[in-house]
SERO-4910 file (N, C-alpha, C, O; in steps of 0.05 Angstrom, whole numbers):
BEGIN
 pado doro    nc1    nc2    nc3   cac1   cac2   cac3    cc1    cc2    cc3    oc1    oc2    oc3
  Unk    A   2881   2576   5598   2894   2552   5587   2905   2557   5559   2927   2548   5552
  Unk    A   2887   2574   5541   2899   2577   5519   2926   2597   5512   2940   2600   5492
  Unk    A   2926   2612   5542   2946   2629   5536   2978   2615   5536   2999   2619   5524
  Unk    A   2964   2590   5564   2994   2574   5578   2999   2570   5548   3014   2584   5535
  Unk    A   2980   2543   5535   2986   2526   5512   3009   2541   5490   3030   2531   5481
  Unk    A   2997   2569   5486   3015   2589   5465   3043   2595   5487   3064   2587   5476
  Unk    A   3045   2602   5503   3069   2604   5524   3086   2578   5517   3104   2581   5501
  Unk    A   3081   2554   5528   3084   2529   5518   3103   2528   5494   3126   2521   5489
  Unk    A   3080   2541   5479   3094   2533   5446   3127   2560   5443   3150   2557   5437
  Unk    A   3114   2578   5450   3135   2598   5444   3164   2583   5460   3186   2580   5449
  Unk    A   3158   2576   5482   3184   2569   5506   3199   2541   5487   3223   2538   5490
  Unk    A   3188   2529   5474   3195   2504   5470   3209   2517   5439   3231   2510   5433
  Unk    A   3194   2538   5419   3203   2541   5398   3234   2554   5407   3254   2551   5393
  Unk    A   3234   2565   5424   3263   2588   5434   3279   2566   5440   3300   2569   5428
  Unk    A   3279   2539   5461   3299   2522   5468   3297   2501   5436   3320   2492   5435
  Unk    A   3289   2496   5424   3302   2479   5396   3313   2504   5388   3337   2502   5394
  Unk    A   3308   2530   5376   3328   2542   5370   3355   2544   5380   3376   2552   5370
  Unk    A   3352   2538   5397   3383   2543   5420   3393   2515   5406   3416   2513   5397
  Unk    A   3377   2498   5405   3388   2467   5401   3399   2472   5374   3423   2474   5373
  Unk    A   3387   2475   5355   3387   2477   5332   3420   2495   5323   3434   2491   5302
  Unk    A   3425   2515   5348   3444   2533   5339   3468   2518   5340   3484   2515   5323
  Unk    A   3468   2508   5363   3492   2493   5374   3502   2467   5362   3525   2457   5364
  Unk    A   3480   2457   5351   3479   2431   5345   3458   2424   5315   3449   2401   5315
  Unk    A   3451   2438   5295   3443   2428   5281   3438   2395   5267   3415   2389   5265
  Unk    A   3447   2386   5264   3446   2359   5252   3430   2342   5288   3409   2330   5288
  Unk    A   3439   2345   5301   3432   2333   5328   3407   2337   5329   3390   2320   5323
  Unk    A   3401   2369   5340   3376   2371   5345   3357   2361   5330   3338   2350   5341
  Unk    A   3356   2361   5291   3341   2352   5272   3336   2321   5281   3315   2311   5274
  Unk    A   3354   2307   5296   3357   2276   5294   3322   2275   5314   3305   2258   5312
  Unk    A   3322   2285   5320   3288   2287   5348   3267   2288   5330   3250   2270   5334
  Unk    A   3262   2305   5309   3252   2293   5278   3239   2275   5282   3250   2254   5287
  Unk    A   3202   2276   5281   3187   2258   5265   3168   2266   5241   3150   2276   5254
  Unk    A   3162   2266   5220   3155   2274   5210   3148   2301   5202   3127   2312   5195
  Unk    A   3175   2311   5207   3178   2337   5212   3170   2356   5240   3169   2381   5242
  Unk    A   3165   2335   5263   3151   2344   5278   3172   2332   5302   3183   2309   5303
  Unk    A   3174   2363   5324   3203   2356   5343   3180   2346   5362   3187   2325   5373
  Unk    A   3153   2354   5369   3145   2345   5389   3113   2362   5394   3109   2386   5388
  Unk    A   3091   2342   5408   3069   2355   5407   3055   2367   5443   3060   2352   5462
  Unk    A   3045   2382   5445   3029   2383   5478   3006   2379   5470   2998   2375   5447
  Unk    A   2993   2381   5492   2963   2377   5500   2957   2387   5515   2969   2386   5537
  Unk    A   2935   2402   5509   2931   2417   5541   2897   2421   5549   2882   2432   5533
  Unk    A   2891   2413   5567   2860   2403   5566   2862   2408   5599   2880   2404   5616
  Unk    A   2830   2419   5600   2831   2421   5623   2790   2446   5624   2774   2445   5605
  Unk    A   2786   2457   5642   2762   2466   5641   2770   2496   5644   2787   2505   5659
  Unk    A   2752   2513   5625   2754   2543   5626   2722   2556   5634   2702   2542   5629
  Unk    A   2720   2574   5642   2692   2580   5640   2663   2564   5642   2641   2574   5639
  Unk    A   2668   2539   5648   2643   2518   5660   2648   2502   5637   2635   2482   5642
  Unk    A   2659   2499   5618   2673   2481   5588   2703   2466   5587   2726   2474   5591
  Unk    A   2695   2449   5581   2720   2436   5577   2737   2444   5556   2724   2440   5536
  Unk    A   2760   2454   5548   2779   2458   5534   2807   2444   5522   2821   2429   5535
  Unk    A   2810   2449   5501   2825   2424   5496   2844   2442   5468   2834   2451   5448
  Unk    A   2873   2444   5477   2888   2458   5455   2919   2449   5452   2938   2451   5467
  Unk    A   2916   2441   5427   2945   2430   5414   2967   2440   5404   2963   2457   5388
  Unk    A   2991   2435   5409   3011   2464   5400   3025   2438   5394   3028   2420   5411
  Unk    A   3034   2437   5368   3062   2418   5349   3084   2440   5343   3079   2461   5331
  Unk    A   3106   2432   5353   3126   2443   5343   3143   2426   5329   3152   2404   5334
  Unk    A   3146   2446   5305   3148   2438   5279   3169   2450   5264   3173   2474   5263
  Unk    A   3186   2425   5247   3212   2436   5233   3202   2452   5205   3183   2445   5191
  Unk    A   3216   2470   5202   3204   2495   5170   3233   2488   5162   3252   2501   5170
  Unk    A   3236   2462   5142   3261   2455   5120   3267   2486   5106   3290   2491   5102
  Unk    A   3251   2500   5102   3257   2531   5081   3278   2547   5099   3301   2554   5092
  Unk    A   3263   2554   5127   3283   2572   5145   3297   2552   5165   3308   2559   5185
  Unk    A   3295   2527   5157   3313   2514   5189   3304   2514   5218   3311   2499   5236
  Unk    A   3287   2535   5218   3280   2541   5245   3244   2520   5249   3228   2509   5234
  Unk    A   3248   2526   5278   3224   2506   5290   3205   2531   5302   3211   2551   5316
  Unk    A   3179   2521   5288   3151   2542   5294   3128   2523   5313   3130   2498   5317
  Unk    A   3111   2539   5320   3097   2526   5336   3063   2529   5313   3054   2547   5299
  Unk    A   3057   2507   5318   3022   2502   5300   3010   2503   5319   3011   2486   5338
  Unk    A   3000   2518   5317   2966   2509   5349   2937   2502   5335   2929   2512   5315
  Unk    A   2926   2485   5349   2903   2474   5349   2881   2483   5372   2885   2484   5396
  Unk    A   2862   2487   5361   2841   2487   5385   2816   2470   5378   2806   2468   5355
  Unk    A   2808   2459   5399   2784   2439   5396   2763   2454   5403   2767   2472   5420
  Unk    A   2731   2451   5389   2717   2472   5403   2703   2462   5429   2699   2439   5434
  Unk    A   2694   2482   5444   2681   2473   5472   2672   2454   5479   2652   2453   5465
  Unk    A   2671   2437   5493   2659   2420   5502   2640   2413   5531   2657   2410   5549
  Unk    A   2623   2411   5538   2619   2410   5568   2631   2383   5582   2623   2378   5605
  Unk    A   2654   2361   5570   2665   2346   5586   2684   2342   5567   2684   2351   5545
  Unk    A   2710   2322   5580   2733   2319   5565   2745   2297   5576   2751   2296   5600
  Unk    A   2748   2276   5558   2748   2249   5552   2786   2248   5565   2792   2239   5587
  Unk    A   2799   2257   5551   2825   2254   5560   2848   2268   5540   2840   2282   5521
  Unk    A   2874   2264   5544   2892   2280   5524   2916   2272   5529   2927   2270   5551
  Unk    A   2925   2264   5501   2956   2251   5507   2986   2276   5492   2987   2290   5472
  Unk    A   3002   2272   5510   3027   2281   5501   3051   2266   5493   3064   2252   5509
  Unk    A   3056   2270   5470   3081   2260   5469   3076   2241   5443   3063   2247   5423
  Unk    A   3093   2212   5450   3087   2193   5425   3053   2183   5427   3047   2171   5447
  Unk    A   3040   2186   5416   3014   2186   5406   2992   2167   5390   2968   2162   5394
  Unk    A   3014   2161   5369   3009   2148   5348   2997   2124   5364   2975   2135   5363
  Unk    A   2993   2100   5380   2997   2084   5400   2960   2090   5401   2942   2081   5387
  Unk    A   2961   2106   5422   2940   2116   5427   2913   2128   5410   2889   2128   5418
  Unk    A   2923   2137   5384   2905   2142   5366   2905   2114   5349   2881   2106   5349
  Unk    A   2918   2099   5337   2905   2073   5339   2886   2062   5348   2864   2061   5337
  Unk    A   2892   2053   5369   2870   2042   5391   2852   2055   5393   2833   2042   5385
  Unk    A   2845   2079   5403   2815   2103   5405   2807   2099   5379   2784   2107   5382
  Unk    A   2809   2092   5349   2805   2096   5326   2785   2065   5328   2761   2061   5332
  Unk    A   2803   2049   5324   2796   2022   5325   2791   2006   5302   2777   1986   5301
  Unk    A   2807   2018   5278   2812   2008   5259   2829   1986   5248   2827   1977   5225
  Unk    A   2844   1978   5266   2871   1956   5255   2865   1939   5272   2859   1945   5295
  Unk    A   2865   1912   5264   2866   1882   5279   2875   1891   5310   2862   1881   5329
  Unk    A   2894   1907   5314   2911   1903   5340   2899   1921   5356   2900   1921   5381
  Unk    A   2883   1945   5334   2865   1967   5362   2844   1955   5360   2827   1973   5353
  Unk    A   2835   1937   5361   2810   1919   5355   2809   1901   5383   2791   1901   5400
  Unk    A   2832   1887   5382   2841   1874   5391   2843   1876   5426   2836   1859   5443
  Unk    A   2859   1912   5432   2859   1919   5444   2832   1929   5467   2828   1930   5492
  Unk    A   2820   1934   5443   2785   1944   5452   2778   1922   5466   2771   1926   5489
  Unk    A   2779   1897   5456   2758   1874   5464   2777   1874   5492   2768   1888   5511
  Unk    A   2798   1864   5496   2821   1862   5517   2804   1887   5542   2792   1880   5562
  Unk    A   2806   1906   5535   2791   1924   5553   2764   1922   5569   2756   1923   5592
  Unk    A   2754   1920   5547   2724   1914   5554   2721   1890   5576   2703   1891   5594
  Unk    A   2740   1870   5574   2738   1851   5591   2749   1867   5619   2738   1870   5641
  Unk    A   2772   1873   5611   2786   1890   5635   2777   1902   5650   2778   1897   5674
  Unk    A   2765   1923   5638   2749   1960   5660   2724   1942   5677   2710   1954   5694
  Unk    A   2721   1916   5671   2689   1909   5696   2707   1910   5717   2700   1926   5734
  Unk    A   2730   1898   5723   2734   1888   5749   2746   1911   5764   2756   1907   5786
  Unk    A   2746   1945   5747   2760   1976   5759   2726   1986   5762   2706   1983   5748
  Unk    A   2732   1999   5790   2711   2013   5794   2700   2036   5770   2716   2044   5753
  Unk    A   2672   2045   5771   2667   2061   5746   2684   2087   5754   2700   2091   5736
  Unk    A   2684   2102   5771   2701   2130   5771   2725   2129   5770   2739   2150   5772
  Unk    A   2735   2109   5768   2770   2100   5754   2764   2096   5724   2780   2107   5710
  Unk    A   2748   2085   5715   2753   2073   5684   2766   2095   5675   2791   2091   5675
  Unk    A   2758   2121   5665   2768   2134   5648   2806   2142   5648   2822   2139   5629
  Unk    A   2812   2150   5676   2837   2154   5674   2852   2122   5679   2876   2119   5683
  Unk    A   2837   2107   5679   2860   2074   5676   2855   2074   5651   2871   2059   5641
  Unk    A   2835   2086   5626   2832   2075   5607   2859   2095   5601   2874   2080   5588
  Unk    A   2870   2112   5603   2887   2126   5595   2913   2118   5603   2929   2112   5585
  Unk    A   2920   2117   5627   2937   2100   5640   2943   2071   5617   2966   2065   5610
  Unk    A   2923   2057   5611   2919   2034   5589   2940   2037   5562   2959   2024   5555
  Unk    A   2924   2065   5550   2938   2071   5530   2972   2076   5538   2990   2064   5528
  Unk    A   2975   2097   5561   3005   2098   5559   3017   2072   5558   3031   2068   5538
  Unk    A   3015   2050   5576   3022   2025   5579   3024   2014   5550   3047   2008   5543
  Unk    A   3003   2010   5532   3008   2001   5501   3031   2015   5492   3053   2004   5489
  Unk    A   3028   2039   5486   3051   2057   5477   3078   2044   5488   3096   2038   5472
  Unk    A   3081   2041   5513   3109   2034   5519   3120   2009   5508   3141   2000   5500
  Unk    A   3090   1997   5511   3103   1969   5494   3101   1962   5468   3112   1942   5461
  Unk    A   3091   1975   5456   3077   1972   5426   3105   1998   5407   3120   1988   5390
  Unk    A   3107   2023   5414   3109   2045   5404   3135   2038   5382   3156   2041   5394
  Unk    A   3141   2030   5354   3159   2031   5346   3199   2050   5353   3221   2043   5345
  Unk    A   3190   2075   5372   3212   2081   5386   3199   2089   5418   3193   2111   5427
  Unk    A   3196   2058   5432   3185   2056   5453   3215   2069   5471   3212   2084   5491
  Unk    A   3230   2065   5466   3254   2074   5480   3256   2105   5492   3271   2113   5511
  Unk    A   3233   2124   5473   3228   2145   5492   3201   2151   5499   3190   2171   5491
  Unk    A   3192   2133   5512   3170   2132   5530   3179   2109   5552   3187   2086   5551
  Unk    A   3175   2127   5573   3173   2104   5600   3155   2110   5622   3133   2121   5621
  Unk    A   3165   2102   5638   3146   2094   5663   3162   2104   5682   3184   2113   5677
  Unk    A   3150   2102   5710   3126   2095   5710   3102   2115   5708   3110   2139   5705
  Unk    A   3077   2111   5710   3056   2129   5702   3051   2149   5730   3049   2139   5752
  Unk    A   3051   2171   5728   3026   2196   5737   3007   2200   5723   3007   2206   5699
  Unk    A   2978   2193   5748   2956   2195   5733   2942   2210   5747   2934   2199   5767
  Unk    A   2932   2238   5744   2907   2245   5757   2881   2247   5740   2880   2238   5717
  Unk    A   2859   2259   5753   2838   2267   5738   2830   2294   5747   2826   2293   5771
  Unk    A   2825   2321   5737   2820   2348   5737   2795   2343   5729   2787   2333   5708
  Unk    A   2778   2354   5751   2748   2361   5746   2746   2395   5756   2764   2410   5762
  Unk    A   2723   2400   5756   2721   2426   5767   2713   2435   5788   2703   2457   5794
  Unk    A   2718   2406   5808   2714   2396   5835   2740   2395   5852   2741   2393   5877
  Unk    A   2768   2397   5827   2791   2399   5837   2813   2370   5826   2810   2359   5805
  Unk    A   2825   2365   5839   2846   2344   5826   2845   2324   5844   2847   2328   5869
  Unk    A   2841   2298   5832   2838   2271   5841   2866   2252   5836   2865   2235   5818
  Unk    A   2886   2254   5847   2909   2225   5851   2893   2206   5844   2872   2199   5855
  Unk    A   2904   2196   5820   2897   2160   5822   2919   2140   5825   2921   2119   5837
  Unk    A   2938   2155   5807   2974   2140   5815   2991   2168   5817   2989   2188   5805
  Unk    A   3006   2161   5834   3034   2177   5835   3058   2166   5844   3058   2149   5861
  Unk    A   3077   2174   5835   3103   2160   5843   3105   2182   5862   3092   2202   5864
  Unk    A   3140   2167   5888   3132   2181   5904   3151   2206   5906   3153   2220   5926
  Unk    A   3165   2211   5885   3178   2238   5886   3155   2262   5879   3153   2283   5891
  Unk    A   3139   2254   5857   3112   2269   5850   3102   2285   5873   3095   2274   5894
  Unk    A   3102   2309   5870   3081   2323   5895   3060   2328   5883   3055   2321   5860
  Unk    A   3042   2343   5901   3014   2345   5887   3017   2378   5884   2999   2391   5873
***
């Protein structure tokens, strides 16, 4: 997994370059905080859960876009992992502001009436749903959701649309 995650980052740093060549001013417009865009990549290695982050990232000095990697250390289970707009989701998991507060209590009422071996990936499913509606540029996040869950028992469908294969 850690090798995909660096694969990942390299493939994505080579197509903004391409963007970047052709189109400077454009490609920069994708720009958030200096940041074109983040993965996640989580999943189980060796009887451990794994969990590794690659931001690709604008360098204002050379113009060009590099990849940052993150690694989380081992875990024997793994809660979940988001890609993309984020901010949404780290809110709420934090539970610091009136509205991820807010959200919490909203939940708590919610997850009784989802069976327990759903909660986790509806709780995630949950978050994407806030994000779409909440996300200050909700316009690039949509729907509808694919959701599975990866154990080391194999892969569990919980939603799929129906072009999705497995």
């Amino acid at each position: 997994m850690k090798t995909a995650a660096r694969n990942w980052g390299v493939h994505m740093v080579a197509s903004i370059h391409q963007a970047l060549a052709v189109d400077s001013s454009g490609a920069t417009q994708m720009l958030e905080k200096n940041i074109f865009l983040t993965g996640v990549f989580a999943g189980f290695e060796n009887g451990s859960a794994e969990m590794y982050q690659v931001e690709i990232v604008f360098d204002p000095g050379t113009r060009q876009a590099r990849q940052k990697f993150y690694a989380e250390r081992p875990r024997r289970t793994v809660h979940f992992g988001a890609l993309g707009r984020n901010e949404i989701v780290n809110e709420v998991v934090m539970g610091r502001t009136d509205f991820a507060k807010t959200e919490q209590r909203k939940w708590a009422v919610s997850k009784r009436s989802i069976p327990l071996r759903d909660r986790n990936v509806r709780w995630a499913m949950h978050l994407v749903q806030l994000t779409m509606a909440y996300h200050p540029k909700k316009a690039d996040v949509g729907g509808p959701i694919d959701a599975l869950e990866i154990t080391r028992n194999g892969i569990r469908w919980v939603q799929r649309k129906p072009e999705c294969r497995p």
